[in-house]
N, C-alpha and C positions, 0 to 999 in steps of 0.2 A: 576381592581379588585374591588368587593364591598362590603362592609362590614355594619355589625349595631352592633350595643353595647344594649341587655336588658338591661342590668345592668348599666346603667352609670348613673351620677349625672346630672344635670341641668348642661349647659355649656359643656356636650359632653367630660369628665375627665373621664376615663376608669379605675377604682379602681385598685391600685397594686396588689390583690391578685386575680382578677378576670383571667381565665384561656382563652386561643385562642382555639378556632376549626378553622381548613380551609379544606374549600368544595372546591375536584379539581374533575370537571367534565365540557365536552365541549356542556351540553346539558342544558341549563338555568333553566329549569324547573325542571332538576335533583336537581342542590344546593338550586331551591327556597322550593320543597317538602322536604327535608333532616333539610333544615333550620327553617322550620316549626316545625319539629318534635323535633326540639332541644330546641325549647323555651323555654321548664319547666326548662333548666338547666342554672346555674348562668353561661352562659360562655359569649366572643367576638365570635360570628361568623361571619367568613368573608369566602369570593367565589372567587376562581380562572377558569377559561374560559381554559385553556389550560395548557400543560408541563412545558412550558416554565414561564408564569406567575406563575405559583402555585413556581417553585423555587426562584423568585424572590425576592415574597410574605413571600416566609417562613425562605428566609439568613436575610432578611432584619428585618423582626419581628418575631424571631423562633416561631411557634404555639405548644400548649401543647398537641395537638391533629390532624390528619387528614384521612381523609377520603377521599378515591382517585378511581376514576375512570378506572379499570383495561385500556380499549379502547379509544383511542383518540389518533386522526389525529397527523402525527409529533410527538413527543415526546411520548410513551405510559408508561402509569403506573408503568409499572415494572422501566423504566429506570427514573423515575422521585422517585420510591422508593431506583433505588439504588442510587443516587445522595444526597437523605435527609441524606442516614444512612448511608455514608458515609465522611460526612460533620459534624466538630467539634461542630457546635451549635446546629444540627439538629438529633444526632446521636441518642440519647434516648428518641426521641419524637415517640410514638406508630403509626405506620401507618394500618390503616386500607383497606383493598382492598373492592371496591364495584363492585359488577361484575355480571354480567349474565353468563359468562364464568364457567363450572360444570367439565369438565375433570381434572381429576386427578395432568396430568402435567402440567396445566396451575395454579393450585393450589403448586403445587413443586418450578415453576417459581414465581411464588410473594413469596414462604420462600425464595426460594434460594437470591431475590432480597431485604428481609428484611424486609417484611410484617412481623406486630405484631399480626393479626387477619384477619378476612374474613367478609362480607356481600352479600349474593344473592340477587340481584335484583327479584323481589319486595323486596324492602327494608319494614321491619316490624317493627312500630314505638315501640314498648315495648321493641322488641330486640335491636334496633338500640341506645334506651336511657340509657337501663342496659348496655350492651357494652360499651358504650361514657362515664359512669358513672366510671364504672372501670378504664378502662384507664388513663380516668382524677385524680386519686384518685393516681392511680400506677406511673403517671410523677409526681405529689405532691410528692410522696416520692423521687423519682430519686432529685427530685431538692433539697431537704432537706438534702441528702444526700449530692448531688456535694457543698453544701456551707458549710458544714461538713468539706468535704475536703480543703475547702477555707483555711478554719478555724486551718486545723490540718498544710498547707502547709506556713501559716503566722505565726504560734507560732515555727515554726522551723528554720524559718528566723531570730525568736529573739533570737535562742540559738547561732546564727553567730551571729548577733547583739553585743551579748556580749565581743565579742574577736573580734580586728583590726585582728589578726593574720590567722582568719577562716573564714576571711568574705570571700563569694562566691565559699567557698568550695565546698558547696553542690551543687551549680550551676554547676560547672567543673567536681563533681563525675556523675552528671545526664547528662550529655551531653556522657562524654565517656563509660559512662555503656550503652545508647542507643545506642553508635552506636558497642560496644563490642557485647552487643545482638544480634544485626542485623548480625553480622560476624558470631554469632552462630547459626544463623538459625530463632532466635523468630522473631513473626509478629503480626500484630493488636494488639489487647488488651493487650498480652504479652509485647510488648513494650510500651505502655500506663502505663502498672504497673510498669513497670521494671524502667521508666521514674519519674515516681511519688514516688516510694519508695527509687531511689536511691537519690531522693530530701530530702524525710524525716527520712534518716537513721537515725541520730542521734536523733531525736526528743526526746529519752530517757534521754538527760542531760539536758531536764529540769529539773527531780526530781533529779539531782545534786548536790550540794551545791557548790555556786559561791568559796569557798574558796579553792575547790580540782578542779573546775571546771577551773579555773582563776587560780591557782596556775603558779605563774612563773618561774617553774623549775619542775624535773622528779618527781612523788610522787612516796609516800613512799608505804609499803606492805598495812599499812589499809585503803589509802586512794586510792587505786589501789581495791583492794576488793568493795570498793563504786562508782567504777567508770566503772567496770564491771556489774553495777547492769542495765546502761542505755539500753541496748537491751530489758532486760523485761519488764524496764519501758516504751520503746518506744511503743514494740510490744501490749499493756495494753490501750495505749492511744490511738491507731489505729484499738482497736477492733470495734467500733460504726460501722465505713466503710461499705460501700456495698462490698467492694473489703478487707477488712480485709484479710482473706486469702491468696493473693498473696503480700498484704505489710508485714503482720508479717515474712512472709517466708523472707525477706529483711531485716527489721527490727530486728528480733532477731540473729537470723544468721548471719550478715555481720564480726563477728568477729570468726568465726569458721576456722578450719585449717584442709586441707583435710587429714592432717595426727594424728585427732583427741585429738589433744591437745589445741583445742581453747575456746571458753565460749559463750554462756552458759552449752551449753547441750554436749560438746563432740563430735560432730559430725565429722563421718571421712566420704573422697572423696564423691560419689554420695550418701551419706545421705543428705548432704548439700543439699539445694534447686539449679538449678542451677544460677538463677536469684541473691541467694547471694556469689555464688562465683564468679560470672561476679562484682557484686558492692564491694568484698572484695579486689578483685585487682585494681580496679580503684579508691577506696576510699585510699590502702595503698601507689600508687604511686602517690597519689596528697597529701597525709599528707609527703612524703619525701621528694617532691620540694617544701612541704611550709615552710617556715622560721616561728620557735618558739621562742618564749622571750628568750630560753636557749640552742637554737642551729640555725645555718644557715641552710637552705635548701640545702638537696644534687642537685649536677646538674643532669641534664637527665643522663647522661651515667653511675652515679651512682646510679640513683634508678632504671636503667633496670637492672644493674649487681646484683644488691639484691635481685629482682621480678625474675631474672635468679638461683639463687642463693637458691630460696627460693619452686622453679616450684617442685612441689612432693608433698611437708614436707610443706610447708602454704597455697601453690593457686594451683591450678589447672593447670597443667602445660602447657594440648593444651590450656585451657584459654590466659595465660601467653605468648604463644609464638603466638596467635590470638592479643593479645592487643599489642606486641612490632610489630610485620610484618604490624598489619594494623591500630589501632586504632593512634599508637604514629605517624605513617609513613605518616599517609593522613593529622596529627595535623602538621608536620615537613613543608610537603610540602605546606600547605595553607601558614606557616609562612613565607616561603621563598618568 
């Protein structure tokens, strides 16, 4: 692969906020004319020669940008975009297709494969710098955003932090709510959220007060009133989000009861989001096996008869009887 840095300092130190392009095309003269046209912009550009390097290229140092070669020998375009965007580091980086390629369905096959835009060959240096220019500007924000979430998934850590009693709660409700999803039917992004908000359910007892928060024993009616308030404080703090949307629906909700006696809002059976009545059942049978300052944890066969007990009138009952057949059943058998 080959690459130049405009932008770099004396000694070849590549500025943290300067952004990647990478040129994947198997025709040399293609990424040195592209490369040419990108100069005026503060980016790294670097050039991949085929499929296979341009992935190598781009796990190894995610690019903020690329520009890719629909045709090339072995590995072609499409299957080289659906490998970026499907890959954790790579997933939000805009892929641009360069093509000579004009029919229809060959334009259907790069969206379907995850193309974020198009380029006809001849490539046109005014379009190709405004395009590049966008892009670049729209992963700036994606990346502001995903360290947002850094941010929103480390301060929810400290509301464990505070109690021995809940530490890795939210580790255990996020794991069995992904895989209670999965038995429901959700996929991609759906399980990325479902994963991420059943991490930051409670993020709303920060605005808590340690003394009801901590409290080592059951509180009382007013302190129970202020402790109900943490879903809307959650859902408040996770508005900024790109994904705001599908965490509040977690976030506020995860204390609702299908049989609409629960908080904030009331909500009965499919009003609920379904995503918090998957994290309501797996958040309430991981707060019954944990052990509080003022009660022992019930055993398993005790908090399935409660979550049985309860299938109608608090959770969802095909949820309920999805989470004991498989979610408990596959945790059972790994233990064994």
């Amino acid at each position: 692969m080959n690459s130049e840095d405009d932008s770099a300092q004396s000694g070849g130190v590549r500025a943290v906020s300067t952004q990647r392009v990478l040129l994947v095309d198997d025709v040399p003269a293609n990424n040195q004319l592209l490369r040419a046209y990108l100069q005026s912009l503060d980016c790294d550009v670097s050039s991949a020669g085929s499929g296979e390097e341009a992935l190598e290229a781009a796990f190894q140092s995610p690019p903020d940008l690329v520009l890719l070669d629909a045709q090339m020998p072995g590995m072609d375009g499409f299957e080289v975009c659906r490998r970026l965007k499907a890959s954790a580091v790579c997933r939000l980086t805009p892929v641009v297709m360069v093509t000579s390629l004009t029919a229809v369905e060959d334009r259907v096959k790069a969206l379907e494969a995850g193309a974020d835009d198009f380029l006809s060959k001849p490539v046109d240096r005014v379009e190709l710098v405004t395009r590049a220019q966008t892009l670049l500007r729209l992963k700036a924000t994606y990346d502001r955003l995903e360290d947002s979430q850094q941010v929103i998934l480390t301060l929810a850590r400290t509301v464990e932090a505070k109690d021995k009693y809940t530490e890795a709660h939210t580790a255990r409700v996020a794991a069995s709510s992904e895989a209670l999803a999965r038995c429901a039917g959700l996929k991609g992004a759906d399980l990325e959220s479902i994963a991420f908000g059943a991490a930051v359910h409670d993020i709303g007892k920060l605005g808590i007060p340690d003394a009801v928060l901590l409290k080592p024993g059951p509180l009382n009616v007013d302190e129970w009133l202020i402790m109900r308030q943490h879903p809307l404080i959650g859902a408040e703090i996770v508005r900024p989000l790109r994904n705001a949307g599908a965490l509040s629906a977690i976030i506020r909700h995860h204390h609702e009861r299908v049989d609409g006696t629960g908080y904030p809002d009331r909500l009965r059976g499919k009003e609920i989001p379904l995503t918090a009545r998957i994290v309501a059942i797996c958040d309430g049978y991981d707060a019954m096996v944990s052990d509080r300052p003022y009660r022992r944890g019930r055993s398993r066969q005790e908090a399935v008869d409660v979550l049985r007990d309860g299938a109608g009138t608090h959770w969802d009952a095909d949820l309920v009887d999805e989470f004991i057949g498989s979610v408990l059943d596959r945790r059972r058998l790994r233990a064994v």
